[in-house]
C-alpha positions, 0 to 999 in steps of 0.5 A: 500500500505504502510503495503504491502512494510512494507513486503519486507523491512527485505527481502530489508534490508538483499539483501542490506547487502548481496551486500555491504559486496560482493562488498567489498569482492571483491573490498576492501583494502584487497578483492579479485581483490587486490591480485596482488597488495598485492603479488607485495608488499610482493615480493618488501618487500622481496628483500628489508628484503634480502638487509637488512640482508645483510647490517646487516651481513655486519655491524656485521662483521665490528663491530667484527673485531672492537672489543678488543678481536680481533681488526682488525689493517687495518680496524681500519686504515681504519675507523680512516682515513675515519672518520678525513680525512686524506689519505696517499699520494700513496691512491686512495681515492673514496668519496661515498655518505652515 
C-alpha cells in the first residue's frame, strides 16, 4: 500500500506547487485581483508628484527673485516682515498655518 502512494507523491508534490504559486498569482501583494488597488495608488501618487512640482516651481521662483543678481525689493519686504513680525499699520495681515 505504502510503495503504491510512494507513486503519486512527485505527481502530489508538483499539483501542490502548481496551486500555491496560482493562488498567489492571483491573490498576492502584487497578483492579479490587486490591480485596482495598485492603479488607485499610482493615480493618488500622481496628483500628489503634480502638487509637488508645483510647490517646487513655486519655491524656485521665490528663491530667484531672492537672489543678488536680481533681488526682488517687495518680496524681500515681504519675507523680512513675515519672518520678525512686524506689519505696517494700513496691512491686512492673514496668519496661515505652515
Amino acid at each position: 500500500m505504502l510503495a503504491r502512494l510512494r507513486s503519486y507523491l512527485p505527481t502530489a508534490a508538483l499539483a501542490f506547487l502548481i496551486f500555491y504559486f496560482g493562488f498567489h498569482a492571483f491573490t498576492g501583494d502584487r497578483g492579479i485581483l490587486s490591480s485596482n488597488q495598485r492603479d488607485e495608488t499610482l493615480v493618488a501618487k500622481t496628483r500628489e508628484l503634480v502638487q509637488v512640482r508645483a510647490e517646487r516651481q513655486d519655491l524656485e521662483t521665490r528663491a530667484r527673485l531672492l537672489r543678488d543678481t536680481s533681488l526682488s525689493a517687495d518680496l524681500l519686504e515681504e519675507r523680512a516682515r513675515s519672518l520678525l513680525g512686524f506689519a505696517d499699520p494700513r496691512d491686512y495681515v492673514i496668519r496661515m498655518k505652515p
